[in-house]
N, C-alpha and C positions, 0 to 999 in steps of 0.2 A: 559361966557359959560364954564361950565368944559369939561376939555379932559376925554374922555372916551379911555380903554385900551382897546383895542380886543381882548388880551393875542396872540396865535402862528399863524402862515395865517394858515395853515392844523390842525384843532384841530382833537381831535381821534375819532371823529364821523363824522367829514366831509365827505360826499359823494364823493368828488370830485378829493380823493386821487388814483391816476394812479395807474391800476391796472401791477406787474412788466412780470408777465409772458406775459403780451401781448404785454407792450410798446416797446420791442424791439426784430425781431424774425429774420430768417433766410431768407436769400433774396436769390433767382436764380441771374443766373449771367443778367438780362434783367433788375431787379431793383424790380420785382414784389415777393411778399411771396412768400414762399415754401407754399402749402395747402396742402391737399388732400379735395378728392369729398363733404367732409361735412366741410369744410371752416378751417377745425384744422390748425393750424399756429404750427409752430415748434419756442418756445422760446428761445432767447439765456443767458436768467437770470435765472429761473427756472431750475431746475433738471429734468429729463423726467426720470416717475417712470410708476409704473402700478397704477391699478384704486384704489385701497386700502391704495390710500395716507393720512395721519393723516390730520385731520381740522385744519385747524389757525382762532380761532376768532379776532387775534388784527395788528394791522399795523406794520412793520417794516421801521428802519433807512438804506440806505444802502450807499455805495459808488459803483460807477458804473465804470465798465470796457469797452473796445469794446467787449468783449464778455464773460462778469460772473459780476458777484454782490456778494459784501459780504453786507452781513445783519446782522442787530442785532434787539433785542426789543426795541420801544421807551420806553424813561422814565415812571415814574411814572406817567408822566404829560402829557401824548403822542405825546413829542417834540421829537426831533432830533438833534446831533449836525451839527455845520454850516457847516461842511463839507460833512454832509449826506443828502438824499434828503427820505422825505417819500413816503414809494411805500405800496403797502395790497397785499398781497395775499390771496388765500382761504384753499390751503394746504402749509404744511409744516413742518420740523421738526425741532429741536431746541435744544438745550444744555440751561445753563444759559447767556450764552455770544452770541451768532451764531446764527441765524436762515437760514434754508437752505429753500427755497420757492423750492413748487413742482411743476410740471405740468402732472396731471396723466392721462394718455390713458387706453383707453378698454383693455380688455384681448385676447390674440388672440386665446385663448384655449376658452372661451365664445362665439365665432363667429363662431368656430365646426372647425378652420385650424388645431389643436391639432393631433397629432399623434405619435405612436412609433417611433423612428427613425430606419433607416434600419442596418442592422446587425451590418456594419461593421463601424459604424459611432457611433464615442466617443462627447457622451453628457457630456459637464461641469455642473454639474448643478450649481453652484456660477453663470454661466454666467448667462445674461439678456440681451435683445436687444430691439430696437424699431425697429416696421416693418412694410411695404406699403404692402398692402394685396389684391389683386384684382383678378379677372378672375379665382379664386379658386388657384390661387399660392402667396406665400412672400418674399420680398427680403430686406436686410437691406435698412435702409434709409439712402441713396446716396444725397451730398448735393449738392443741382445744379440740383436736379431734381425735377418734381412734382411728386407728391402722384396721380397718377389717379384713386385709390382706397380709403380706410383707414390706418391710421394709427393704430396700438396696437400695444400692449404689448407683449413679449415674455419672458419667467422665461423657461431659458434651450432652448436656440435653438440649433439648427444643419444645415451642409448646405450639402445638397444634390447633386447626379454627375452632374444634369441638372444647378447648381447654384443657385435652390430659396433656401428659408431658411423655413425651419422646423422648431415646434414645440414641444419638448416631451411633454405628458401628465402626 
């Protein structure tokens, strides 16, 4: 009887390839995820961007840390070397060499938390935050806590005397 080759276990269509932004995410000190109310897990591979992350249609190689992933594109042949394990993500961006897998949140100017900032308070706008948004107030996301709201987006926050965290629009 001939031996048949199956060529790579994960070929580049395989379904079956672990998705990376979800396989490993941010745990409370109990052992259980971090969520907030609509189940969003906080990744620890993934980049946490806003919702305007670029698509990735193809698989990445990556070598995995306790808490980051460097990734690259698989070959021509959508293999890996032995040292890398294939993971997919859905966003991402990329150089020729690097792919950085995203994990994009809602916008928190989209959800109406958006606002001037008050007088006397200096908006960076380079900055960006991620933010637990609930009871009509936001605060950075604090690890070790749950989200009893949403999580989003934030492009220009500010924190205000009370402690939440602002929005400019």
């Amino acid at each position: 009887m001939p031996m048949l080759w199956l060529g790579p276990v994960q070929a580049a269509t395989d379904p079956e390839v672990p998705d990376l932004c979800t396989e490993d995410v941010y745990l409370a000190p109990n052992g259980v995820p971090l969520e907030d109310a609509n189940g969003t897990m906080l990744s620890k591979y993934c980049t946490w961007t806003d919702q305007d992350a670029p698509a990735w249609t193809g698989e990445v190689c990556c070598e995995l840390g306790p808490d980051s992933a460097s990734c690259t594109p698989t070959n021509t042949r959508g293999e890996c070397q032995t040292t890398q394990v294939k993971r997919r993500c859905d966003y991402a961006k990329s150089n020729e060499n690097q792919v950085v897998c995203l994990q994009p949140f809602p916008s928190a100017c989209d959800s109406g938390v958006c606002a001037a900032p008050p007088r006397r308070v200096q908006v960076d706008p380079q900055a960006t935050s991620l933010l637990c948004c609930f009871g009509g107030a936001c605060y950075e996301v604090a690890f070790g806590e749950d989200c009893g709201g949403l999580y989003q987006w934030c492009e220009s926050p500010y924190t205000n005397e009370d402690g939440t965290v602002g929005c400019a629009d």
